[in-house]
VEXLOFI-189226 format. One record per residue: x, y, z of N, C-alpha, C, O in turn; residue number from 0; residue in one letter. Coordinates in pm, whole numbers. Each point is the difference from the previous one (the first is absolute). Layout:
<rs>
(r (X Y Z) (X Y Z) (X Y Z) (X Y Z) NUM 'A');
...
</rs>
This chain:
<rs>
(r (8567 9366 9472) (94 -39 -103) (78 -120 48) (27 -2 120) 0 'X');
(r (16 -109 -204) (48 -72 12) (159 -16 -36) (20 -16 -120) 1 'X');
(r (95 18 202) (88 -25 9) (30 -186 25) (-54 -77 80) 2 'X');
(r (186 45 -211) (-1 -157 -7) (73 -49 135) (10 -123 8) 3 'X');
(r (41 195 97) (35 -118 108) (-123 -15 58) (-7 -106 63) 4 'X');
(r (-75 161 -60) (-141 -7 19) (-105 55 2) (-99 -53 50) 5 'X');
(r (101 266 -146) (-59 65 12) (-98 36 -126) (-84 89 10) 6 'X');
(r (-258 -23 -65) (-54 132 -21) (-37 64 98) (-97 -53 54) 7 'X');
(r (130 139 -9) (-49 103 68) (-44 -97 146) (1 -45 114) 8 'X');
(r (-35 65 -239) (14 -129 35) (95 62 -52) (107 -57 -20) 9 'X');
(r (284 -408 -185) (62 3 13) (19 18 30) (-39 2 117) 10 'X');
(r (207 82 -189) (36 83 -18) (1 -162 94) (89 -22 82) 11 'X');
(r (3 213 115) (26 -130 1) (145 -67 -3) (12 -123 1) 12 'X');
(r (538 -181 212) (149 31 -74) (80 93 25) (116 23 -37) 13 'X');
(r (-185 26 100) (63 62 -29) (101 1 185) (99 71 16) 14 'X');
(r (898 410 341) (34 -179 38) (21 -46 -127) (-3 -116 39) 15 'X');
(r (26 103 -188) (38 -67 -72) (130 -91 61) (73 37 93) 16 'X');
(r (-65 -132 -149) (58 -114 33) (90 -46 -147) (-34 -71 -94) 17 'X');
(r (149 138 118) (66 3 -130) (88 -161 6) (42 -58 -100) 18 'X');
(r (-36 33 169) (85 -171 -2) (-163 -56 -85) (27 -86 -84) 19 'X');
(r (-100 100 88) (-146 -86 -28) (-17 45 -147) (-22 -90 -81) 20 'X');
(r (29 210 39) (13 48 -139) (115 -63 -56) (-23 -77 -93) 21 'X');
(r (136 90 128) (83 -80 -59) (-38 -176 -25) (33 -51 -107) 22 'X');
(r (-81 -4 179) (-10 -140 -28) (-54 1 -85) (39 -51 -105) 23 'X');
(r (-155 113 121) (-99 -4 -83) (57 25 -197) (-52 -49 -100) 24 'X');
(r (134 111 108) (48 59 -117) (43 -128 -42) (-48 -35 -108) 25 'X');
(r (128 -48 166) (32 -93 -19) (2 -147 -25) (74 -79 -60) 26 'X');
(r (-216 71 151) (-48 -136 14) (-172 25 -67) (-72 -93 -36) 27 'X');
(r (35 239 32) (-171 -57 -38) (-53 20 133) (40 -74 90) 28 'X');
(r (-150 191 -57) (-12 28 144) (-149 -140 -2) (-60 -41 -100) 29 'X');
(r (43 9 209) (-82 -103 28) (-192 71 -40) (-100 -65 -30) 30 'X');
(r (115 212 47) (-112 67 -50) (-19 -12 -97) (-93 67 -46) 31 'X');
(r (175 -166 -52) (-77 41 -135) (-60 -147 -70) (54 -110 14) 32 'X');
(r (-185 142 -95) (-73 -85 -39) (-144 55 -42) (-34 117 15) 33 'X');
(r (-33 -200 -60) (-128 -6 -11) (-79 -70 139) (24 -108 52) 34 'X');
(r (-143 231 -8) (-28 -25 97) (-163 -26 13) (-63 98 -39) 35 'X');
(r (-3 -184 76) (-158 7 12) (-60 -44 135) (28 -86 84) 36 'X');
(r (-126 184 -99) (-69 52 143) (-37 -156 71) (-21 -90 -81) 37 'X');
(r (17 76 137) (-100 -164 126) (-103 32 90) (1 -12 122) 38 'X');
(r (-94 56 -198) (-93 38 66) (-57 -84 119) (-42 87 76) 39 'X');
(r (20 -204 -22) (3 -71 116) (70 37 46) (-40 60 99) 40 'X');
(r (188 -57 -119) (90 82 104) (16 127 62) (72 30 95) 41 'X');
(r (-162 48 -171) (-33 134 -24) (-113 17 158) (-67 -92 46) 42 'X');
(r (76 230 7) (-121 84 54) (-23 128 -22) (102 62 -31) 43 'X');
(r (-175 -16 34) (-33 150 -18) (-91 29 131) (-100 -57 43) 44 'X');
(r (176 171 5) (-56 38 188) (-107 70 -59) (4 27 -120) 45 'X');
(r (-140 19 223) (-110 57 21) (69 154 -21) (77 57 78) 46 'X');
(r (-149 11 -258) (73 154 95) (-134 103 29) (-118 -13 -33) 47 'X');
(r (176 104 98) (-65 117 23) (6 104 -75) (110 52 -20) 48 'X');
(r (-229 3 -40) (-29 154 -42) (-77 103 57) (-106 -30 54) 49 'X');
(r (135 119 -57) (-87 107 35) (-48 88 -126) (49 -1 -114) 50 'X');
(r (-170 86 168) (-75 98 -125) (-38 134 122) (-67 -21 102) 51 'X');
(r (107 112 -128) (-52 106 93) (-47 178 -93) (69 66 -78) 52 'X');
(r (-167 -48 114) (-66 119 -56) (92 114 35) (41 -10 116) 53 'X');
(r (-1 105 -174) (91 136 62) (-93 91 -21) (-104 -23 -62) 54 'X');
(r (152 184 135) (-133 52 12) (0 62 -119) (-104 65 -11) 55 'X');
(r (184 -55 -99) (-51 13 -84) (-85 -14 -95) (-26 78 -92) 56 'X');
(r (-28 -208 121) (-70 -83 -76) (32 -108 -79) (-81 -68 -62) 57 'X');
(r (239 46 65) (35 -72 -75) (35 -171 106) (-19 -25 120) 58 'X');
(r (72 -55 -227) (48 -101 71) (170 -49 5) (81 33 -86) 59 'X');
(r (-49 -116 201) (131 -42 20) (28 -153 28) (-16 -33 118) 60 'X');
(r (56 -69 -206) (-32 -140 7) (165 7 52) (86 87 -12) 61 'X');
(r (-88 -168 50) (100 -26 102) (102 -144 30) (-51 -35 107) 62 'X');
(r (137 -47 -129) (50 -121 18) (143 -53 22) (47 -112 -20) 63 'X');
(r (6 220 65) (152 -24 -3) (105 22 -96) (118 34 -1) 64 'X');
(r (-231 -74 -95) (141 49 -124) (-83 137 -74) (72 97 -23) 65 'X');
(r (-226 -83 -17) (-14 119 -42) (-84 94 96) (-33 -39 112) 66 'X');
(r (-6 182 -169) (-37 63 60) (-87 107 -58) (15 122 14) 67 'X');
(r (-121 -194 -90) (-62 72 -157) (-93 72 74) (-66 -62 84) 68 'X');
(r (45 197 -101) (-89 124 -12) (-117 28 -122) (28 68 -99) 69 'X');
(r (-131 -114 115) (-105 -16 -71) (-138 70 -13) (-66 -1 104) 70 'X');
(r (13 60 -208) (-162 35 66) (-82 -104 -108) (27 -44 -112) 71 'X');
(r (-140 29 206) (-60 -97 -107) (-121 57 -106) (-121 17 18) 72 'X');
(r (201 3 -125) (-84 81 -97) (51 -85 -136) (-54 50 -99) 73 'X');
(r (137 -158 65) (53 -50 -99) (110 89 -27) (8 -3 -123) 74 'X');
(r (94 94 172) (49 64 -88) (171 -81 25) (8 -60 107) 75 'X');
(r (48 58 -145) (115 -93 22) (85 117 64) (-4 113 -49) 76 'X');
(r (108 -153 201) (59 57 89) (114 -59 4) (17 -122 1) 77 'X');
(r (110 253 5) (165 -108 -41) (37 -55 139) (-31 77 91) 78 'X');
(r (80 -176 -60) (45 -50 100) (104 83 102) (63 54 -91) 79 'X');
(r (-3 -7 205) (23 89 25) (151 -26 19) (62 105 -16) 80 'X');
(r (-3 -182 36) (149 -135 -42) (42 -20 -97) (119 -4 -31) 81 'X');
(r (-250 -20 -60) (12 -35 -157) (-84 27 -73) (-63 -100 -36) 82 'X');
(r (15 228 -22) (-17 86 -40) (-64 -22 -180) (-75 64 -74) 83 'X');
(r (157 -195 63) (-19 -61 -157) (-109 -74 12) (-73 9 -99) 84 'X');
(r (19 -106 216) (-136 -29 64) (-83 92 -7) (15 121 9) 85 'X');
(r (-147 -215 -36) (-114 91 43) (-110 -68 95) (41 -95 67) 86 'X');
(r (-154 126 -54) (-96 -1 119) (-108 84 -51) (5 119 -29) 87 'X');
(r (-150 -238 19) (-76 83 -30) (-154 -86 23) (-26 -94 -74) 88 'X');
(r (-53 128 163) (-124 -61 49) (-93 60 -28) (-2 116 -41) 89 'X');
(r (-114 -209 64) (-107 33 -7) (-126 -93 121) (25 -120 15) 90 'X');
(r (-134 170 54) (-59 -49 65) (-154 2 -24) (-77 94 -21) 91 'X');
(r (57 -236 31) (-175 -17 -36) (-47 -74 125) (42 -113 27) 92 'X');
(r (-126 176 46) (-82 -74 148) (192 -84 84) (116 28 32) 93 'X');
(r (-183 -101 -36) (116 -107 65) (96 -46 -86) (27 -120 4) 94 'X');
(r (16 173 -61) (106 -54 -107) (74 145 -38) (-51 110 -23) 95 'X');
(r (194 -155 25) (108 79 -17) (107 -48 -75) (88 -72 47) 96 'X');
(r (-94 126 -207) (72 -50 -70) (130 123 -55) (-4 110 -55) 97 'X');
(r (116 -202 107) (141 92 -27) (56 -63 -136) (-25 -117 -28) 98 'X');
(r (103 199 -57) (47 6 -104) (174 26 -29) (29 100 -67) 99 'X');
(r (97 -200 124) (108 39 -20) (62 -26 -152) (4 -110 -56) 100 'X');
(r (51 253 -5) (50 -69 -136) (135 116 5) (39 91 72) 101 'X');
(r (-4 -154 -186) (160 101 23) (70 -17 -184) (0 -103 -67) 102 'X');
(r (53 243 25) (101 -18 -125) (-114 -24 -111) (26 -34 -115) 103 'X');
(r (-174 60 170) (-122 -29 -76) (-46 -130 -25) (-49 -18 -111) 104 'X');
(r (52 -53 167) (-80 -116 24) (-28 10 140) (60 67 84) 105 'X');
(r (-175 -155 -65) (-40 -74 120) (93 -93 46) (55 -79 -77) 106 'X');
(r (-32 84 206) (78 -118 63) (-99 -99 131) (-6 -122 -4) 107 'X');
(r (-53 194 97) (-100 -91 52) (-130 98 -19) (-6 116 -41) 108 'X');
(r (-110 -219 92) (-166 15 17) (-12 -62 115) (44 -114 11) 109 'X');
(r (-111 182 103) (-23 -10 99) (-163 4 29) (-59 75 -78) 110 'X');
(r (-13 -130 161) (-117 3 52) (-11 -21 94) (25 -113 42) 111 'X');
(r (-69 214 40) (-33 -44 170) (-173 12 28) (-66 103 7) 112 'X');
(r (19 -243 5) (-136 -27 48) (-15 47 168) (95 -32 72) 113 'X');
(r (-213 108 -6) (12 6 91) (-98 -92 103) (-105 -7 -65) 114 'X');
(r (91 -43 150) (-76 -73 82) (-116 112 45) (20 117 33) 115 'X');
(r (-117 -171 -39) (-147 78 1) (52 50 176) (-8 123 6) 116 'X');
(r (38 -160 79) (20 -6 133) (166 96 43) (49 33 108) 117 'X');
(r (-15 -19 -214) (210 62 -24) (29 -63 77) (-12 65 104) 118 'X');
(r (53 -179 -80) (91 -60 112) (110 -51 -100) (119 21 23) 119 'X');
(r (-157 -86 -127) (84 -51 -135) (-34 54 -117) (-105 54 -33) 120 'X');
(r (246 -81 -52) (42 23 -142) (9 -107 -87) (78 -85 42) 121 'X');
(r (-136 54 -164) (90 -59 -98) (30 35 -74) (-70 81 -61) 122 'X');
(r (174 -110 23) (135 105 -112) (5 -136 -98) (30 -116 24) 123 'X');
(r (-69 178 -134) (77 -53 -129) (70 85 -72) (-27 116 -31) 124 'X');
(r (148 -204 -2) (111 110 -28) (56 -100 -146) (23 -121 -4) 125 'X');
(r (-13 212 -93) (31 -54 -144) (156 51 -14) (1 122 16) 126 'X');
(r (109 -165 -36) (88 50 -40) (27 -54 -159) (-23 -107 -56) 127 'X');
(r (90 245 8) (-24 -52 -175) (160 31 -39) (69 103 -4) 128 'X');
(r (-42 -265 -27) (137 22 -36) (71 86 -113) (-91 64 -52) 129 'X');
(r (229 -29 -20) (3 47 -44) (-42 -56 -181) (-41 67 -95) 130 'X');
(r (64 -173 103) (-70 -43 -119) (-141 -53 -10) (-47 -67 -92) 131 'X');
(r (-5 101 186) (-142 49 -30) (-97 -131 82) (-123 -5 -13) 132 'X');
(r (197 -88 91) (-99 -91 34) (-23 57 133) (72 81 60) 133 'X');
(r (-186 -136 -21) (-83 90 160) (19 -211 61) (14 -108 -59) 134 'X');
(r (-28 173 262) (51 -108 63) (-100 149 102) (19 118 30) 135 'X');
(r (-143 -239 -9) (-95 35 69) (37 -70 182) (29 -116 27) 136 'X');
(r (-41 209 47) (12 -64 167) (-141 69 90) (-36 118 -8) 137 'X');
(r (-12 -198 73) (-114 50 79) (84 -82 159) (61 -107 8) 138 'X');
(r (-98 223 111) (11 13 126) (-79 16 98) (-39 36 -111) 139 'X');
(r (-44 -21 222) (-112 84 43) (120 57 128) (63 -90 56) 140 'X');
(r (-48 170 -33) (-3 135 156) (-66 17 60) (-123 -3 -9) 141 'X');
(r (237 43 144) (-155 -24 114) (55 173 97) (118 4 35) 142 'X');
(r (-185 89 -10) (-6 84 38) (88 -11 113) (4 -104 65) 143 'X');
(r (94 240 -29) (79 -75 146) (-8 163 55) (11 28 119) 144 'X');
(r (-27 54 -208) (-20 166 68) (-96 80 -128) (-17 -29 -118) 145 'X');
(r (-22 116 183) (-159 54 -48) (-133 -37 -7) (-35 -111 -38) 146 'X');
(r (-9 163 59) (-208 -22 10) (-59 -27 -138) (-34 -114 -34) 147 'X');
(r (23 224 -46) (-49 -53 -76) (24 37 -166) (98 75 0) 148 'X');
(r (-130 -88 -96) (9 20 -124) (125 -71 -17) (40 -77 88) 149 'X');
(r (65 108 -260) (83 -59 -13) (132 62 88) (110 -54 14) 150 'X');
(r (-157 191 43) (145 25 74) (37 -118 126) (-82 -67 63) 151 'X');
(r (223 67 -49) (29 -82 166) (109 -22 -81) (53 63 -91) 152 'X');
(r (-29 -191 156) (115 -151 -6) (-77 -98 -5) (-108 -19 57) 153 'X');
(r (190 -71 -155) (-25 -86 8) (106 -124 -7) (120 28 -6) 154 'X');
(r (-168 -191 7) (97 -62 -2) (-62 -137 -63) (-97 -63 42) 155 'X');
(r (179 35 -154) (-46 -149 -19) (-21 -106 108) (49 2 113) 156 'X');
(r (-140 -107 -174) (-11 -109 52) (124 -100 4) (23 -19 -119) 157 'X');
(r (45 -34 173) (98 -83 -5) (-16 -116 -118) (89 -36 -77) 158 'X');
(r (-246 -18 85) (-2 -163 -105) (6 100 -123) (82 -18 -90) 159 'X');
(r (-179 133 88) (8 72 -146) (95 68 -62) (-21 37 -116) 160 'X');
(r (179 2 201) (86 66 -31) (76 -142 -84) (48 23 -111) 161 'X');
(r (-39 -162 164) (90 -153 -34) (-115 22 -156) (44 37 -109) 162 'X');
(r (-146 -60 126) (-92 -23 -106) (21 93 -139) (-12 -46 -114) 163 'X');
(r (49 202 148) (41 93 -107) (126 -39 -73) (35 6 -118) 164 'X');
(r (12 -41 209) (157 -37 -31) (20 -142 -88) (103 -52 -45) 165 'X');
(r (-251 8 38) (48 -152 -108) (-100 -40 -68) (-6 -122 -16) 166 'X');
(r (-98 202 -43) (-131 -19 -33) (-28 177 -91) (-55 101 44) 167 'X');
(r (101 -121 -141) (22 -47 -99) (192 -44 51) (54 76 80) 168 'X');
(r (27 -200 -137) (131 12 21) (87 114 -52) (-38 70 -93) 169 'X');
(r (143 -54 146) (76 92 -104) (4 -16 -107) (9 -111 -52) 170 'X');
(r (-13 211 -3) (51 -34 -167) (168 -53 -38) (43 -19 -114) 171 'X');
(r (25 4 228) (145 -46 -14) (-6 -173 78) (103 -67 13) 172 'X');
(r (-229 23 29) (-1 -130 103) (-48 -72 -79) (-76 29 -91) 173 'X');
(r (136 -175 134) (-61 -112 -70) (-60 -68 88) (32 -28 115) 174 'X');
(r (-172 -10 -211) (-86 -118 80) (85 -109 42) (109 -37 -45) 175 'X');
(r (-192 -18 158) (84 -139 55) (33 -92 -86) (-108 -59 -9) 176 'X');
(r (168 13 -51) (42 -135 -37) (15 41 -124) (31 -96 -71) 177 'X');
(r (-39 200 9) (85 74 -122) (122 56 -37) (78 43 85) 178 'X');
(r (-53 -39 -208) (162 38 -32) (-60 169 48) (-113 49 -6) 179 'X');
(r (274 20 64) (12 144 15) (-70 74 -143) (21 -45 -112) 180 'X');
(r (-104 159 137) (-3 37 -94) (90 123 -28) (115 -33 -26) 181 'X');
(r (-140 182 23) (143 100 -14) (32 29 103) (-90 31 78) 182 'X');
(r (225 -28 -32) (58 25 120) (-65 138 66) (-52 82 -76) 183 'X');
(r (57 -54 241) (-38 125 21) (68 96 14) (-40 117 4) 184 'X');
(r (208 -178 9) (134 39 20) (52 -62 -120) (-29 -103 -60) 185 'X');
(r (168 254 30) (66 -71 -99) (164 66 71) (14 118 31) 186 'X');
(r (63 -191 -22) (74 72 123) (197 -33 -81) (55 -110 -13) 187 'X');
(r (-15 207 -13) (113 -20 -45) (143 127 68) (-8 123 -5) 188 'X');
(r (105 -191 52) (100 112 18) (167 -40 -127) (65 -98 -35) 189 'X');
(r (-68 227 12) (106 0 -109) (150 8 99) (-4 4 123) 190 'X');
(r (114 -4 -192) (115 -81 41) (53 128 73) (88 -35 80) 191 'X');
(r (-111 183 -78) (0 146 84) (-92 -33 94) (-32 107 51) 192 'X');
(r (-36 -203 8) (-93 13 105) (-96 63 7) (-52 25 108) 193 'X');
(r (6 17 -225) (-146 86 -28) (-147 -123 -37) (-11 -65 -104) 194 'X');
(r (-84 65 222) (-111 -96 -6) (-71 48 -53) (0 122 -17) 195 'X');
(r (-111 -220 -42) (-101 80 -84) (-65 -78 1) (18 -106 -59) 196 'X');
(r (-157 152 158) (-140 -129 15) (-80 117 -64) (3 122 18) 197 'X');
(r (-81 -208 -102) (-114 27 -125) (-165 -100 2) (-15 -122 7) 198 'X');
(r (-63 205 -15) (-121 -67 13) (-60 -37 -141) (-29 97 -69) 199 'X');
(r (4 -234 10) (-29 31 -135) (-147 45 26) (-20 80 -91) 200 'X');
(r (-94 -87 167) (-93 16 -20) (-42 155 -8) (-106 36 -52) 201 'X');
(r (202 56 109) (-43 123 0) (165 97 -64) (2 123 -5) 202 'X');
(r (75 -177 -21) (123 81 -71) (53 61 116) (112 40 -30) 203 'X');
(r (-139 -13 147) (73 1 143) (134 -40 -2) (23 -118 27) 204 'X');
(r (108 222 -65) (112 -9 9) (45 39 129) (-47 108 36) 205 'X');
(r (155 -188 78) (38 79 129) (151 -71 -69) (19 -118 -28) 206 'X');
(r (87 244 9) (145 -29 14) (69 86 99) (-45 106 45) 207 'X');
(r (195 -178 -6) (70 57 36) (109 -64 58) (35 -113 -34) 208 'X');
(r (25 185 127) (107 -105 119) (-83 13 151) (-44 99 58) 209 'X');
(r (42 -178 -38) (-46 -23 163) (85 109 67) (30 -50 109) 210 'X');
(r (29 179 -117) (88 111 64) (-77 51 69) (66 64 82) 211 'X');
(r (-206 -48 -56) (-62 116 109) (8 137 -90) (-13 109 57) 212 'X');
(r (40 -115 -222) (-36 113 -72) (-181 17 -66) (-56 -99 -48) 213 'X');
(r (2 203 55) (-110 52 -104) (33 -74 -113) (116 -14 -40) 214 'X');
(r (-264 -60 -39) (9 5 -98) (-122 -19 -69) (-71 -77 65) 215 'X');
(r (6 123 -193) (-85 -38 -69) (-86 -141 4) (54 -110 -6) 216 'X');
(r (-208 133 18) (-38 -132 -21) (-55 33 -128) (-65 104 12) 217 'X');
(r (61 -150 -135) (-46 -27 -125) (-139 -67 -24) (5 -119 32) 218 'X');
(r (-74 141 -57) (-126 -68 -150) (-104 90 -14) (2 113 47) 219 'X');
(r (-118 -173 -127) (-106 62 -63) (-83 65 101) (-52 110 -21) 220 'X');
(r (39 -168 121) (-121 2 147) (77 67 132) (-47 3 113) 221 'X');
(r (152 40 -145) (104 53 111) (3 173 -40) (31 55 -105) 222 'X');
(r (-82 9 252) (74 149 -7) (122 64 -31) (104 -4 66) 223 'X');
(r (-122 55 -156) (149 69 -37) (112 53 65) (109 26 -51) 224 'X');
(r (-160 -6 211) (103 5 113) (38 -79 117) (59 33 103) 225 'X');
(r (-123 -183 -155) (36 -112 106) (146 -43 -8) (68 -45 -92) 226 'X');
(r (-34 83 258) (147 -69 -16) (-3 -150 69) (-96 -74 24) 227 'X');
(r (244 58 1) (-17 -145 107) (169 50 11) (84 76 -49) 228 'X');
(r (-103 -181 148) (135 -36 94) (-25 -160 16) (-102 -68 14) 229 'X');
(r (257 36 -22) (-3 -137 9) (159 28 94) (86 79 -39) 230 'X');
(r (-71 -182 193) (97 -12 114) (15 -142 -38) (-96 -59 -49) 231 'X');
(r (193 7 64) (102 -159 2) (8 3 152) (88 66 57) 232 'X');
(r (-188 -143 13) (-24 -15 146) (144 -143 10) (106 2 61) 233 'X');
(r (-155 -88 -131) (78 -111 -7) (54 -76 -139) (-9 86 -88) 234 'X');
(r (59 -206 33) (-43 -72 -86) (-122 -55 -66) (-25 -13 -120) 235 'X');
(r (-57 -23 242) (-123 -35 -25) (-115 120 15) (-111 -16 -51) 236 'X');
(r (144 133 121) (-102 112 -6) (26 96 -68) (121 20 -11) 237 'X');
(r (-212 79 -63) (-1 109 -26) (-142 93 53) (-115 -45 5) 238 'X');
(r (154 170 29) (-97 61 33) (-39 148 -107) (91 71 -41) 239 'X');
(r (-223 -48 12) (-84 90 -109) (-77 64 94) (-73 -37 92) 240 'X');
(r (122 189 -162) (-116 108 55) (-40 56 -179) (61 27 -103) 241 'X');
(r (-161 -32 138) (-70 111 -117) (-61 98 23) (-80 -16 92) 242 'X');
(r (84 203 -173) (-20 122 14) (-98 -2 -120) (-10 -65 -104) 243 'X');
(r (-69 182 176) (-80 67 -149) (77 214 38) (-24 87 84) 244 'X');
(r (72 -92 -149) (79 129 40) (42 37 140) (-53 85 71) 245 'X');
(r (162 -167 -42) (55 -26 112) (-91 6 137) (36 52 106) 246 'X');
(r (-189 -133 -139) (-60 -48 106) (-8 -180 -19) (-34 -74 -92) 247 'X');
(r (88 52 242) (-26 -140 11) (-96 -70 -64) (-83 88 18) 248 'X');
(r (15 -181 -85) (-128 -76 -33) (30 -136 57) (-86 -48 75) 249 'X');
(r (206 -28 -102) (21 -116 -20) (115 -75 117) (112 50 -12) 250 'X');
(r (-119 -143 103) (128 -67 38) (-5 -149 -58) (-109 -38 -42) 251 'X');
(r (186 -24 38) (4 -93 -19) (179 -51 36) (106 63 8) 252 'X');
(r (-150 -230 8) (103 -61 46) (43 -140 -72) (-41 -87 77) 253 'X');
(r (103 27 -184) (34 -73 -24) (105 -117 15) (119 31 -9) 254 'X');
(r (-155 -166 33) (30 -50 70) (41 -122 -97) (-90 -56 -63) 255 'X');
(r (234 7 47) (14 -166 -69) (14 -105 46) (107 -7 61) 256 'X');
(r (-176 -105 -61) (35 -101 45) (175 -34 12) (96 57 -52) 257 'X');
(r (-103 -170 141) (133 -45 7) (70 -69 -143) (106 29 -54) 258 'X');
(r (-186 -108 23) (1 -61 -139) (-9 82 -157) (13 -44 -114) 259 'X');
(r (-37 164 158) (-50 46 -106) (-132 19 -108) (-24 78 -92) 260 'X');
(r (-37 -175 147) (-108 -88 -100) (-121 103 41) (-100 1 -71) 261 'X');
(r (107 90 193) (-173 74 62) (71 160 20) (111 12 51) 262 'X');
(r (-168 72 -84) (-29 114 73) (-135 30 76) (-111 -48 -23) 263 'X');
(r (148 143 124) (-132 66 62) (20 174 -8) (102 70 -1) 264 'X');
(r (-216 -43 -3) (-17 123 -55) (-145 87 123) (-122 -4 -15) 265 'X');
(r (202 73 124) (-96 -10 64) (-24 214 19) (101 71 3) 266 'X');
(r (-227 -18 4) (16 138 -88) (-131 11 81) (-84 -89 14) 267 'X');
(r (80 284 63) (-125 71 14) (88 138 -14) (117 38 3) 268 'X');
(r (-293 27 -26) (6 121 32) (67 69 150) (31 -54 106) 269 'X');
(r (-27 195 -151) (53 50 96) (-109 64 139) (-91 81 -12) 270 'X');
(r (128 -134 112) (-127 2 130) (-74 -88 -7) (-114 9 46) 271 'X');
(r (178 -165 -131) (-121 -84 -5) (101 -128 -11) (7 -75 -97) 272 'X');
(r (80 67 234) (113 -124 -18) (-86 -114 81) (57 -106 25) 273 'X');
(r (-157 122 7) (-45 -86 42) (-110 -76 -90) (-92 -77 27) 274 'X');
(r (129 118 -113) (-76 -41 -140) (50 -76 -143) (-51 11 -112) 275 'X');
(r (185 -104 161) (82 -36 -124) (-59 -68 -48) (-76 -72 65) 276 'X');
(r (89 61 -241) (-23 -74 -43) (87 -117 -30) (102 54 -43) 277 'X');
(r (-82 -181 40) (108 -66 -22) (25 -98 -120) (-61 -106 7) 278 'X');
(r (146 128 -119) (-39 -90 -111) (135 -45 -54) (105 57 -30) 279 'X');
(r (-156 -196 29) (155 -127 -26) (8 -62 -181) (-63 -74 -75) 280 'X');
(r (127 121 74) (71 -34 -144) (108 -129 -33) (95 -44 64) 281 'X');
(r (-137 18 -156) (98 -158 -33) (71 57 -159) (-46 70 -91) 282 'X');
(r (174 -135 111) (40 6 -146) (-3 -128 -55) (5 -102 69) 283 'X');
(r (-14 103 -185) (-3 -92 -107) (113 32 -89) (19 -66 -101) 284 'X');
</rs>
């Protein structure tokens, strides 16, 4: 699943209050707010790791830091065990292993994992289908780092193919080079009580609140009904985001403003996988 500071099951994905900083802000217009679009050149996305492991039940356990889906592969759709409003549901033909995440009754991604006649590598094509209905196809290949053979082990992207997923097809919020912005990927506003409110138009991804270190709701169509977040006021220019799927970790993230105002960075992994950030720079217009 995708969370917008950067988390499917894969978005998803900003997040000590600092009450002298709320106050300015009330006052002057906090420097967070604007219309914001992604820079993909400026942008990386780290190599991540998954795992797939057989239990002796027979069933399966895909594995990545943020989920932890329990599966048998018979097609039958399986609730997520965090988020419960998810589902999970495969099927396997020879070398090919095709997973099925949808949620609230639609599909949300299509997954395919090709296997290497030899299992040393994977290629994953992974479809995520937005909520208004357009698909944003990414292909990767994996390279085995624990287990022998079949699709169980670990694995880990390729480094050129993890940069390559990440801008091929572009975001649906990025503009080609030498083009006007097209819809922002951020829409970022705080009201004159110090309550922020960054919104994704592409997926209805509401995160509000006060930067206090309180629980609170993350909102939209493609979001579990028990995702919280926390948002800390590290500084002026930082804020720090954790995101829960029923008060389990999925998400950190760390946001970061330029001096000027004019850039954020937005840098976000899973949990047991900090050596895996992804890092993505935003410009306002």
């Amino acid at each position: 699943m995708k969370i917008g500071t950067g988390l499917t099951r894969a978005s998803v994905r900003a997040v000590g209050a600092a009450t002298w900083l709320i106050a300015a802000c009330a006052q002057a217009g906090s420097p967070w707010d604007g219309l914001w679009y992604l820079d993909a050149a400026a942008s990386r996305t780290a190599a991540h790791s998954f795992s797939l492991a057989r239990l002796d039940n027979g069933k399966w356990q895909y594995g990545d830091g943020a989920s932890a889906t329990v599966f048998a592969i018979d097609g039958v759709p399986y609730p997520e065990p965090n988020a419960p409003d998810f589902t999970m549901s495969a099927r396997m033909d020879g070398d090919v292993l095709e997973l099925l995440e949808a949620a609230y009754g639609r599909d949300t991604e299509r997954d395919r994992w090709k296997l290497a006649a030899d299992g040393r590598t994977l290629v994953v094509s992974a479809t995520r289908i937005y909520p208004d209905g357009v698909e944003a196809t990414s292909t990767t290949t994996a390279v085995r780092v624990a287990g022998d053979t079949g699709f169980a082990g670990t694995w880990k992207e390729k480094p050129d193919d993890a940069a390559a997923s990440s801008a091929t097809p572009a975001p649906p919020s990025a503009a080609p080079a030498g083009s006007a912005p097209s819809r922002p990927y951020w829409v970022i506003s705080t009201s004159s009580d110090g309550v922020m409110s960054w919104f994704i138009p592409k997926t209805g991804e509401l995160i509000r609140g006060r930067p206090d270190g309180r629980s609170r709701p993350i909102t939209g169509p493609q979001q579990p009904a028990h995702r919280t977040f926390v948002w800390k006021q590290v500084s002026a220019e930082r804020i720090d985001f954790f995101a829960s799927d029923n008060g389990h970790l999925v998400a950190t993230a760390i946001e970061t403003l330029s001096p000027d105002g004019r850039t954020f960075t937005d840098t976000l992994w899973s949990p047991g996988h900090q050596d895996e950030k992804d890092v993505r720079v935003f410009v306002k217009h």
